[in-house]
C-alpha positions as CSV (number, residue, x, y, z in Angstrom):
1,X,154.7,81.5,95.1
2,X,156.9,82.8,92.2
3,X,156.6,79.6,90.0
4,X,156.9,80.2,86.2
5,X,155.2,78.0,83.4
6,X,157.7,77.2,80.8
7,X,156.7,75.2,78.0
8,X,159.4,73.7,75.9
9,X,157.8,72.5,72.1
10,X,159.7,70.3,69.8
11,X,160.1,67.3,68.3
12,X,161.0,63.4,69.3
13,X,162.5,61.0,67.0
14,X,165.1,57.8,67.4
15,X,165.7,58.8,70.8
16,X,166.1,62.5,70.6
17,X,164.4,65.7,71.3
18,X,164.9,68.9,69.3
19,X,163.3,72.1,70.7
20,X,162.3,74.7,69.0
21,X,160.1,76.8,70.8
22,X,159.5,78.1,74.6
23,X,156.9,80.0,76.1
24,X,157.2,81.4,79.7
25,X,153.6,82.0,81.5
26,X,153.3,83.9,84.5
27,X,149.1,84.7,85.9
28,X,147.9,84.6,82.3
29,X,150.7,86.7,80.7
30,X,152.8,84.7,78.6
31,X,155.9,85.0,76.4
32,X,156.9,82.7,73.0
33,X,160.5,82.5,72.2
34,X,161.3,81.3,69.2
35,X,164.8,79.3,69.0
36,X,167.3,80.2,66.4
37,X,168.7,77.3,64.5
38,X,172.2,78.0,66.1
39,X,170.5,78.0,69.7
40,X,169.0,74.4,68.5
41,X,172.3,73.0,67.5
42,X,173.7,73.6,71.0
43,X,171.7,70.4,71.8
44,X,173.8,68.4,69.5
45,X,177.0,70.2,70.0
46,X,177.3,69.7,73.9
47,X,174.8,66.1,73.5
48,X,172.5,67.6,75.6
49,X,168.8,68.1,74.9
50,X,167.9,71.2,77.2
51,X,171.4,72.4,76.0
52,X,169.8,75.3,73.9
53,X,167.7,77.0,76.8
54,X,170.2,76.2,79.6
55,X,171.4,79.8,80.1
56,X,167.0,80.6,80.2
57,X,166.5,77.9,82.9
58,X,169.6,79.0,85.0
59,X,168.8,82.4,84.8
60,X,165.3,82.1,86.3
61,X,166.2,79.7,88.6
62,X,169.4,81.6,90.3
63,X,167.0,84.4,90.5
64,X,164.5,82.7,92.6
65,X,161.9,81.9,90.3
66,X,160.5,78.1,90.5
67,X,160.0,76.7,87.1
68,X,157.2,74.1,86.0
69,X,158.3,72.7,82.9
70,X,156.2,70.8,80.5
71,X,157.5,69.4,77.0
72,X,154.8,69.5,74.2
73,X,155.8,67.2,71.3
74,X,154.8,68.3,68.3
75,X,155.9,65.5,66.1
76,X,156.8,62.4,67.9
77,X,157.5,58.7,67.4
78,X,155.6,57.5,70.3
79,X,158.3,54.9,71.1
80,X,159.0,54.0,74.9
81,X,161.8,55.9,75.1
82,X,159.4,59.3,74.3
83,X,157.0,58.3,77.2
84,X,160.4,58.3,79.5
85,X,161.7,61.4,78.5
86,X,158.2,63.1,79.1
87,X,158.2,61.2,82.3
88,X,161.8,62.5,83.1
89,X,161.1,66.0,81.1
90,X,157.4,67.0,82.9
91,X,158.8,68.4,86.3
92,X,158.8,71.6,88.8
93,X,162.3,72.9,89.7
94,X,162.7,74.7,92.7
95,X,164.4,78.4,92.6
96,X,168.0,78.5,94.0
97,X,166.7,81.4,96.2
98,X,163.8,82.5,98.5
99,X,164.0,85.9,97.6
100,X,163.4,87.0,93.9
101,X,166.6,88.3,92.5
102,X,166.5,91.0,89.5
103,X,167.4,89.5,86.1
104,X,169.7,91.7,83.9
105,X,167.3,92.7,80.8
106,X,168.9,94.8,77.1
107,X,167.9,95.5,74.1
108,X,170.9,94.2,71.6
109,X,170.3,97.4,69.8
110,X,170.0,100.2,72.0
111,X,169.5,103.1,69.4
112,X,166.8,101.2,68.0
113,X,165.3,98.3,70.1
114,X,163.0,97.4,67.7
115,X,165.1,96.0,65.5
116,X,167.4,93.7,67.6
117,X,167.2,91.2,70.1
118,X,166.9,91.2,73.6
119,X,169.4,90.2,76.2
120,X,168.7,88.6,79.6
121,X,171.6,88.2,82.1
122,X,171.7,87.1,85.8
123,X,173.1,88.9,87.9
124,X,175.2,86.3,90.4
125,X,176.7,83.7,87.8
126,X,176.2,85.5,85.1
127,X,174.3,83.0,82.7
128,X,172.5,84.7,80.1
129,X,170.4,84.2,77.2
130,X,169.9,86.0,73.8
131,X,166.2,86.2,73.0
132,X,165.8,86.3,68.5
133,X,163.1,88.4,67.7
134,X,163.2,87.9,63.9
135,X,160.7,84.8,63.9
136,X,158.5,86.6,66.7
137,X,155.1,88.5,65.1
138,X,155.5,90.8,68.2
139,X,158.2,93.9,68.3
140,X,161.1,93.6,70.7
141,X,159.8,96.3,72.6
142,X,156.5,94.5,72.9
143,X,158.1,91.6,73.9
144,X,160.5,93.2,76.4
145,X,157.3,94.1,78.0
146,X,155.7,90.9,78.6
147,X,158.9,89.9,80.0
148,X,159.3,92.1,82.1
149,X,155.5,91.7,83.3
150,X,156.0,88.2,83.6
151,X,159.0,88.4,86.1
152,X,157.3,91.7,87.7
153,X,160.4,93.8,87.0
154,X,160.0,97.5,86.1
């Protein structure tokens, strides 16, 4: 089965979430993404929560990949309206296709990956995502690896 572990971190308070992490885990090899405060704003700009990793989610999910998504809340405010949203939040989303489908995966910098960030695109609707790797302890290229390790691309 080609089900991914994504874990989406962030915070709950008055009846709002605010992510600011994801980590993708695939047979023990996983990935942290780090969002950029521009990618977090997207939640509040389009008043949607999962606003900021939308293109991420689409991406995998056009391309066959089933995703288990779990929300850690770092900082909460325990309220009833939390409990729902984890309730709601805590699912597995089936893949939009039975056969895996290859992702689209750049370096923003090509003459010197190391020092840029790294673009995943599908390749039906064309979602895509920008992964930042300036808050990441890892290199892009080391990152780009894991990636493409966890969605067994070469």
């Amino acid at each position: 089965m080609n089900t991914l572990n994504v874990k989406i971190e962030g915070d709950y308070e008055n009846g709002w979430f605010t992510m600011f992490a994801v980590n993708i885990e695939r047979n023990g090899i996983d990935l942290p993404i780090f969002l950029t405060a521009e990618q977090t704003n997207k939640a509040i700009e389009y008043d949607d929560e999962f606003e900021p990793i939308l293109g991420l989610l689409n991406i995998l999910l056009e391309s066959g990949y089933s995703i288990n998504q779990t929300i850690e809340i770092i900082h909460g405010d325990e309220s009833e309206e939390q409990i729902q949203f984890l309730e709601n939040s805590n699912r597995l989303d089936e893949g939009w296709s039975e056969e895996i489908q290859p992702i689209k995966l750049t370096y923003s910098n090509i003459e010197n990956p190391d020092y840029g960030n790294i673009n995943i695109e599908s390749v039906g609707e064309g979602y895509s995502f920008t992964i930042s790797t300036e808050s990441n302890d890892q290199k892009p290229t080391e990152l780009m690896n894991l990636l493409k390790s966890i969605l067994s691309q070469n």
